[in-house]
BALOBA-1460 file (C-alpha; in Angstrom, 3 decimals):
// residues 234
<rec num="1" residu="x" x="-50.462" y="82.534" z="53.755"/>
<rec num="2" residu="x" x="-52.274" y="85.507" z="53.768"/>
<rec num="3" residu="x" x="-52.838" y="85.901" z="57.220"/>
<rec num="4" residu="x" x="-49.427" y="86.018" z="58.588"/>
<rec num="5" residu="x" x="-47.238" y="89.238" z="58.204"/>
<rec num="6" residu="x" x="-43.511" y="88.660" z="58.507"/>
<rec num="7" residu="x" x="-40.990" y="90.941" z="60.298"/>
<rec num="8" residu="x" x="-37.240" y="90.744" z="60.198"/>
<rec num="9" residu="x" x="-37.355" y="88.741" z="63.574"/>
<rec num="10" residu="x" x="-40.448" y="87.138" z="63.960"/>
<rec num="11" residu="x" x="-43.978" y="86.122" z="62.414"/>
<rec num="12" residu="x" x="-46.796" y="87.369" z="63.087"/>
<rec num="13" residu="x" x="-50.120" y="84.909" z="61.915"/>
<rec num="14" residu="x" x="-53.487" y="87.519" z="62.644"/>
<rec num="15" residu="x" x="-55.821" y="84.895" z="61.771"/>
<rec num="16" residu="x" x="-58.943" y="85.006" z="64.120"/>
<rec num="17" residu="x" x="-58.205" y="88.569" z="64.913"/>
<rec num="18" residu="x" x="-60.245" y="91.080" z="64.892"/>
<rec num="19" residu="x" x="-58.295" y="94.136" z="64.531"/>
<rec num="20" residu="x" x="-55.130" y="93.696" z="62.315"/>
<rec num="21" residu="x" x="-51.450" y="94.836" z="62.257"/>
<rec num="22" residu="x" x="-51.663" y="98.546" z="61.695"/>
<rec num="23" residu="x" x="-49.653" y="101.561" z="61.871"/>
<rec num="24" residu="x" x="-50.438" y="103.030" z="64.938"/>
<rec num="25" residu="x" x="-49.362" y="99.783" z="66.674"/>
<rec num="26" residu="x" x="-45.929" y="99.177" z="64.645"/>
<rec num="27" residu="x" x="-45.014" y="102.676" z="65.494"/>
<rec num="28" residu="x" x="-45.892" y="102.518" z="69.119"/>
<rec num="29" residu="x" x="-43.822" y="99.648" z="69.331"/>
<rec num="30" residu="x" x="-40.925" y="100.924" z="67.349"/>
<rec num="31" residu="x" x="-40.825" y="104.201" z="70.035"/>
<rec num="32" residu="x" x="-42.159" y="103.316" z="73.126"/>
<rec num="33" residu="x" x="-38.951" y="103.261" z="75.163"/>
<rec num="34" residu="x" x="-37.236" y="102.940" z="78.879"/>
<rec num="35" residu="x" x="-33.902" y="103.212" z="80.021"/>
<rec num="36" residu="x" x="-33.761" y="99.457" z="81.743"/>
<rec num="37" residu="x" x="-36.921" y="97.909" z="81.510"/>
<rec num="38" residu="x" x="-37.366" y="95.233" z="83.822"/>
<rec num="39" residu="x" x="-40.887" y="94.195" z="83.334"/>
<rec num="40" residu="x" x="-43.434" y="95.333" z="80.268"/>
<rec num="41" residu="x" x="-47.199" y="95.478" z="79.882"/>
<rec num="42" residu="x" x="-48.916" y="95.419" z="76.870"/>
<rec num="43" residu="x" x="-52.634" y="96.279" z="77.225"/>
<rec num="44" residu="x" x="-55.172" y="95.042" z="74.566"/>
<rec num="45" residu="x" x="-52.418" y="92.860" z="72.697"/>
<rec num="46" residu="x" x="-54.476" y="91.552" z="69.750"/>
<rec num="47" residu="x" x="-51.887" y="90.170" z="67.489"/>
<rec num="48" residu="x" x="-49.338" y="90.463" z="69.982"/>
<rec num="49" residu="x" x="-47.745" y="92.683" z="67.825"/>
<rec num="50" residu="x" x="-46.428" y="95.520" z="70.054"/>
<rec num="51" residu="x" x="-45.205" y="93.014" z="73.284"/>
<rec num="52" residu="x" x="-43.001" y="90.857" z="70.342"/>
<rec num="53" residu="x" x="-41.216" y="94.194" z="69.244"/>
<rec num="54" residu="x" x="-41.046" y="94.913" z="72.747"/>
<rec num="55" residu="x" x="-39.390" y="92.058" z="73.540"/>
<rec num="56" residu="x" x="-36.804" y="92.401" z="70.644"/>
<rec num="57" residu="x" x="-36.148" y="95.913" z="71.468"/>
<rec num="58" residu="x" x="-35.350" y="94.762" z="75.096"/>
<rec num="59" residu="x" x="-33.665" y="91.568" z="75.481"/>
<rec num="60" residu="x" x="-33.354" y="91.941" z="79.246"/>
<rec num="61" residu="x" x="-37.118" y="92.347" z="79.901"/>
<rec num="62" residu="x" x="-40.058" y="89.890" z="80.712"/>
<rec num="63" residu="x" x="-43.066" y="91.320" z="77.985"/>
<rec num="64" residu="x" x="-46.668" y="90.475" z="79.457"/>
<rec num="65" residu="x" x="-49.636" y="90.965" z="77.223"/>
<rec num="66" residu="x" x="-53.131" y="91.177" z="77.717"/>
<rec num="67" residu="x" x="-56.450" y="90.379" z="75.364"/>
<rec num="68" residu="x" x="-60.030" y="90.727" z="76.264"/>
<rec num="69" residu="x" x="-60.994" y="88.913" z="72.834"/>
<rec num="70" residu="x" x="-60.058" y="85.262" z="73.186"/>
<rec num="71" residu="x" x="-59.163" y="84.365" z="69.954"/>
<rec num="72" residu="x" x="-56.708" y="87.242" z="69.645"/>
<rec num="73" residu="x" x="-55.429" y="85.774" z="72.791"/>
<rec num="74" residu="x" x="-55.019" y="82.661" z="71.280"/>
<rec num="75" residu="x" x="-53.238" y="84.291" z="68.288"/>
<rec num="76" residu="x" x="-51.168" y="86.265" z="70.220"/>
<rec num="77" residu="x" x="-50.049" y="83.584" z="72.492"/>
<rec num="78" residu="x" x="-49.127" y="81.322" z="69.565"/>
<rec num="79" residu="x" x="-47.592" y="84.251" z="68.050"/>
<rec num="80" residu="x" x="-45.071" y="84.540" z="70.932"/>
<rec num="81" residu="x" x="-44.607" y="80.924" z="71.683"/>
<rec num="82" residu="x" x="-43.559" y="80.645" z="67.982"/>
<rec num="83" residu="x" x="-41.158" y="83.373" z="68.691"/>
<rec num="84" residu="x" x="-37.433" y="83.313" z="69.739"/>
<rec num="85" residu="x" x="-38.936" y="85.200" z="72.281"/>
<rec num="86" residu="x" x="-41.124" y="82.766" z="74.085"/>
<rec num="87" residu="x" x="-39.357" y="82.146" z="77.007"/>
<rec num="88" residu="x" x="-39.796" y="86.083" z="77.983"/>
<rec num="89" residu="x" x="-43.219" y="86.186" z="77.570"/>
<rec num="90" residu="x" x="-46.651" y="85.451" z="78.242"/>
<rec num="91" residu="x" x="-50.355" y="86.436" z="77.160"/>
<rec num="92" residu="x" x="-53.274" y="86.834" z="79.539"/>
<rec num="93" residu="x" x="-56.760" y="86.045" z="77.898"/>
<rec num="94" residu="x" x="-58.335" y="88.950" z="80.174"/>
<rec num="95" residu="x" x="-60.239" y="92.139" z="80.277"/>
<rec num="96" residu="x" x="-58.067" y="94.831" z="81.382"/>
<rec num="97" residu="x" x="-60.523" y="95.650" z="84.201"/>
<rec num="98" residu="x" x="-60.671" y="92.298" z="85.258"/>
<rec num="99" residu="x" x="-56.304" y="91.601" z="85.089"/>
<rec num="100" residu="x" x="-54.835" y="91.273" z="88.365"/>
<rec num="101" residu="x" x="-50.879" y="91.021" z="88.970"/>
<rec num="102" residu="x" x="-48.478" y="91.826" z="92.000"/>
<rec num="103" residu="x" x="-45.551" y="92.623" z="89.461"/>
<rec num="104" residu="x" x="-44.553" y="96.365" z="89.122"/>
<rec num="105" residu="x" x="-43.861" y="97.515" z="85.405"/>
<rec num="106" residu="x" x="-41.114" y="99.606" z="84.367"/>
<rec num="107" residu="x" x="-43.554" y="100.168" z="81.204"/>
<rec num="108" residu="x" x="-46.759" y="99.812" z="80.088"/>
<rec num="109" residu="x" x="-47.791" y="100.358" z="76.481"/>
<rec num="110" residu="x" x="-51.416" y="100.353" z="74.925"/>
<rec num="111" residu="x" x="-52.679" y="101.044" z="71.901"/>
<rec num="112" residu="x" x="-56.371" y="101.257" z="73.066"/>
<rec num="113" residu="x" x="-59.717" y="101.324" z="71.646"/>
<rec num="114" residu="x" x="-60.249" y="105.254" z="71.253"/>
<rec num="115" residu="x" x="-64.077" y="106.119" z="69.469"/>
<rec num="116" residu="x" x="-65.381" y="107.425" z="72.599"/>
<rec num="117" residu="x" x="-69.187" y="107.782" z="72.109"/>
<rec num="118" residu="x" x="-69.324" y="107.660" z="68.760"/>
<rec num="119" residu="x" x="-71.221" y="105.401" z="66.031"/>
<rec num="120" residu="x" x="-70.727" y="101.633" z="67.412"/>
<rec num="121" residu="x" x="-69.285" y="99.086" z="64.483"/>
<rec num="122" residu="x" x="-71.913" y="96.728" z="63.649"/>
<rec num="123" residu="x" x="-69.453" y="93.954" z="64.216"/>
<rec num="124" residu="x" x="-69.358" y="92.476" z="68.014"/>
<rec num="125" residu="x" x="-65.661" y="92.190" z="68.016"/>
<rec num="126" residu="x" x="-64.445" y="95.322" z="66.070"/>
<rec num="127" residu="x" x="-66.713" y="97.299" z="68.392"/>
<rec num="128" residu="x" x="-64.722" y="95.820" z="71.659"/>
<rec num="129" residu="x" x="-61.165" y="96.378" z="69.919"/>
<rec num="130" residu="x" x="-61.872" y="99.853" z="68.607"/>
<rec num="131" residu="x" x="-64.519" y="101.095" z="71.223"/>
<rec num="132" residu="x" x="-64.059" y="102.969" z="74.632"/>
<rec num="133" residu="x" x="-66.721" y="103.976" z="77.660"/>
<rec num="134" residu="x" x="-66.521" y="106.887" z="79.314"/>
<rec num="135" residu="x" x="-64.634" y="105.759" z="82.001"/>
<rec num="136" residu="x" x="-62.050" y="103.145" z="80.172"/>
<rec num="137" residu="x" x="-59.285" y="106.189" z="80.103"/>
<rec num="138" residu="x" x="-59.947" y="107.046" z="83.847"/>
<rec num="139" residu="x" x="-59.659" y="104.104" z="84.869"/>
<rec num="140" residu="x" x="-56.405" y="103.112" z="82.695"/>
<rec num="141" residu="x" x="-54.467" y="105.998" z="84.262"/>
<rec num="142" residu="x" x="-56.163" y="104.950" z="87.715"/>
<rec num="143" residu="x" x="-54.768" y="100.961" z="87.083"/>
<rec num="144" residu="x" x="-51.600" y="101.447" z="85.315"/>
<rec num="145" residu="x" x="-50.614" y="104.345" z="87.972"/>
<rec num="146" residu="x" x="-50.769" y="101.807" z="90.480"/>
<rec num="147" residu="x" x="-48.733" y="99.188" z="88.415"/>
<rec num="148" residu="x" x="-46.259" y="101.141" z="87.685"/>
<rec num="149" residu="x" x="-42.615" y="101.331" z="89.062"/>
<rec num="150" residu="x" x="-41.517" y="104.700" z="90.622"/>
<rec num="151" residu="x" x="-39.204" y="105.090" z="87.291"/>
<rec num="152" residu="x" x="-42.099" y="103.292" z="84.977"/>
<rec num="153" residu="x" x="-43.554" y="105.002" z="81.740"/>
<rec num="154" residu="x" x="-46.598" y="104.706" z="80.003"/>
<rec num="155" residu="x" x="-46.978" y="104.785" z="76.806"/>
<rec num="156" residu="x" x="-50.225" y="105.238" z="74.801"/>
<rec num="157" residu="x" x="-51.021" y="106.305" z="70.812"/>
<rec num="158" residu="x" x="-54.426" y="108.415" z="70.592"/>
<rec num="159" residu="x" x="-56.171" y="110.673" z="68.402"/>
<rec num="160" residu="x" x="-55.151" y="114.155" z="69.436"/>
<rec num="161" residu="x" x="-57.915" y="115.588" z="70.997"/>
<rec num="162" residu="x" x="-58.169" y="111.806" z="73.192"/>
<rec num="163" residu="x" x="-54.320" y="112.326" z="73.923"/>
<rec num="164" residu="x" x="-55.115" y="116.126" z="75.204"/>
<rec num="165" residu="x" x="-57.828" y="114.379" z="77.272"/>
<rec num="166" residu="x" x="-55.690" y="111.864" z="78.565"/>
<rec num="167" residu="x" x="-52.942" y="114.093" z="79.829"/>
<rec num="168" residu="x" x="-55.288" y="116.465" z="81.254"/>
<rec num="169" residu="x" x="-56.833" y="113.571" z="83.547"/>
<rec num="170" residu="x" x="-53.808" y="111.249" z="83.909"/>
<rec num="171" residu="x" x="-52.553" y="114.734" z="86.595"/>
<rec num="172" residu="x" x="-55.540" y="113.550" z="88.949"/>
<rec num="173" residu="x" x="-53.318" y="110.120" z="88.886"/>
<rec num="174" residu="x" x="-50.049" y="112.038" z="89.377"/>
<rec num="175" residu="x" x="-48.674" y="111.064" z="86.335"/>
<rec num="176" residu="x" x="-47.248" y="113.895" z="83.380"/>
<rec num="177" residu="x" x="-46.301" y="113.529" z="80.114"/>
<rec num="178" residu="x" x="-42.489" y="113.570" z="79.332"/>
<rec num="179" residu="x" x="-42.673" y="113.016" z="75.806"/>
<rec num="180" residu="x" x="-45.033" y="113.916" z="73.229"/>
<rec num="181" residu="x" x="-44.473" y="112.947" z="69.452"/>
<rec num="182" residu="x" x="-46.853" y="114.248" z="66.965"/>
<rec num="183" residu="x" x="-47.607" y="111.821" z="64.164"/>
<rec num="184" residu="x" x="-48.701" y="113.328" z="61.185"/>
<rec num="185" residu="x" x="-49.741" y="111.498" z="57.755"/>
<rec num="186" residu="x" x="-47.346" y="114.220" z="55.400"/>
<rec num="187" residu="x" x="-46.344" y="117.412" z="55.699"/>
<rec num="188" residu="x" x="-49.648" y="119.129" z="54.279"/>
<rec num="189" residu="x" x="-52.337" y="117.712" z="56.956"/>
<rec num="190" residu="x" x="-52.514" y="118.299" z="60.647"/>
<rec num="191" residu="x" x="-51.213" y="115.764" z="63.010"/>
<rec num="192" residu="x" x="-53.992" y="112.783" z="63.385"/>
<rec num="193" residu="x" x="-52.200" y="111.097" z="66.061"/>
<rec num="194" residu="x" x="-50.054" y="111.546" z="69.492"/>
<rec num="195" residu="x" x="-47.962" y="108.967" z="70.771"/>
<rec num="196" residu="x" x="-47.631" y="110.118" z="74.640"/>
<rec num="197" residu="x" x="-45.403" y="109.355" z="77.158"/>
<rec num="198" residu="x" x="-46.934" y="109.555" z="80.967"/>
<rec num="199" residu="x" x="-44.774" y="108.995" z="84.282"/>
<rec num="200" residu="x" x="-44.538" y="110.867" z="87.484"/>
<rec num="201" residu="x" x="-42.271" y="113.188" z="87.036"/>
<rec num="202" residu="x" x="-42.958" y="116.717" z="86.496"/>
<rec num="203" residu="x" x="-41.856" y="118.789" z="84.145"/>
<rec num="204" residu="x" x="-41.971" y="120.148" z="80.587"/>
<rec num="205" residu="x" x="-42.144" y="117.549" z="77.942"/>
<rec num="206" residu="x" x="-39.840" y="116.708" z="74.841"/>
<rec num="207" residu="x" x="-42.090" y="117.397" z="71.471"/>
<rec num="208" residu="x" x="-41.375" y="115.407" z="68.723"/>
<rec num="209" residu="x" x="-42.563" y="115.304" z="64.868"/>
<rec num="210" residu="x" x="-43.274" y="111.961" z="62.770"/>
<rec num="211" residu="x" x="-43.992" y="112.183" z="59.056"/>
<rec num="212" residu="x" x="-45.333" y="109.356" z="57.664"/>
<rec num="213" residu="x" x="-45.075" y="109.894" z="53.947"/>
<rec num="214" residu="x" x="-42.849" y="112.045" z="51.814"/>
<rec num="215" residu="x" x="-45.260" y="111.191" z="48.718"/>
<rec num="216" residu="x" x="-47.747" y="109.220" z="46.760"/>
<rec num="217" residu="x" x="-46.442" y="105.857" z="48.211"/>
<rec num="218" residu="x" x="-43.528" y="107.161" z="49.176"/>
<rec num="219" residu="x" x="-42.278" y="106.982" z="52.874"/>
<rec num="220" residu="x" x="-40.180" y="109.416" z="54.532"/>
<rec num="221" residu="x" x="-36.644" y="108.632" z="55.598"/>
<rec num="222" residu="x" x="-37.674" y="109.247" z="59.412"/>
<rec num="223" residu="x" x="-40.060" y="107.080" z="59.676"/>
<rec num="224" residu="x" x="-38.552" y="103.668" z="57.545"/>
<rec num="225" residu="x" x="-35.251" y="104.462" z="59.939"/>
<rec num="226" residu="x" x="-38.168" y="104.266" z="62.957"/>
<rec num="227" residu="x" x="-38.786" y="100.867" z="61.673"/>
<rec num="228" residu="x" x="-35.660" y="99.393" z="60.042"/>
<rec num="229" residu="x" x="-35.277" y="96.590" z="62.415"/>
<rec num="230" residu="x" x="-38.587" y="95.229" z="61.914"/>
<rec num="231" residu="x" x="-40.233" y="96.086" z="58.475"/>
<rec num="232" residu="x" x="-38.560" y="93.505" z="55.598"/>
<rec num="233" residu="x" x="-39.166" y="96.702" z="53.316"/>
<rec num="234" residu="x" x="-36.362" y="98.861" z="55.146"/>
């Protein structure tokens, strides 16, 4: 019972999952967005979280998800077969690296393992889902620029100064931002996270603000509108 969290539209059991539902990935998947997605990626799935709100934000798109760790593949596979969704998606138990496809994506999302170089977690399986090398990033915007459709968006949440990193390299891939959105815990701390947007057009991105909490416990009105189709307590 414990295990599974419930959303207005589907279930989601993280039992044998290493890395949990959390708030970077609800909000990723609540903003994350495309005019007419045809085909979506979601790299690193784990629960399958992000590709089931993908697929219930887009009713018209096939949602592909992929998981190096194979019992979050096997979670997150379950997960969507025990969706209303199932029949729009499917779950690759793969390293990114190693994933091979000849579909082009109108988006890709991630919400990727981000502690570059710092202290390792002691457990095998944390390490993998919250851990980066040096070249993971470089060769995410290498990969994903060459999966993507001419029109296709990536989409990535980051600690800021791995976001600033990110869109400083992702230019050597051709691809710009065209939508940053600051994510900040309240209105007294500095922004901990950035939710960019990367595709090959060129030109001065939209900046955004999200505030998580108004108070002690108390979330703002921005951000339980971001999530009112998903979150039972909105």
């Amino acid at each position: 019972m414990g295990s599974v969290f419930r959303f207005k539209q589907f279930e989601v059991d993280q039992a044998g999952c290493a890395m949990k539902i959390n708030t970077d990935g609800v909000i990723l998947g609540a903003l994350a967005a495309h005019p007419y997605p045809v085909n979506i990626l979601d790299i690193g799935t784990g629960t399958g979280v992000i590709a089931l709100m993908m697929a219930q934000r887009f009713p018209s798109a096939h949602v592909n998800a992929v998981e190096i760790d194979e019992s979050a593949a096997l979670a997150a596979a379950k997960n969507c077969l025990n969706s209303v969704f199932t029949d729009r998606m499917s779950v690759s138990y793969s390293s990114f690296e190693g994933f091979t496809t000849t579909l082009k994506y109108s988006m890709i999302v991630s919400n990727p393992p981000y502690f570059v170089n710092d202290l390792k977690n002691p457990e095998k399986r944390k390490e993998i889902a919250r851990h980066a090398d040096e070249d993971f990033f470089a060769l995410l915007l290498k990969k994903t620029a060459g999966m993507l459709t001419e029109d296709g968006l990536l989409w990535l949440i980051l600690p800021v100064k791995q976001a600033e990193s990110v869109v400083v390299n992702a230019v050597l891939q051709k691809l710009f931002p065209s939508k940053i959105v600051h994510v900040y815990s309240d209105q007294t701390k500095a922004s901990f996270r950035q939710i960019i947007c990367l595709g090959f057009s060129d030109r001065p991105p939209v900046e955004e603000h999200l505030y998580i909490y108004e108070g002690l416990n108390l979330y703002t009105d921005q951000y339980k509108y971001l999530l009112r189709d998903f979150l039972l307590a909105f």
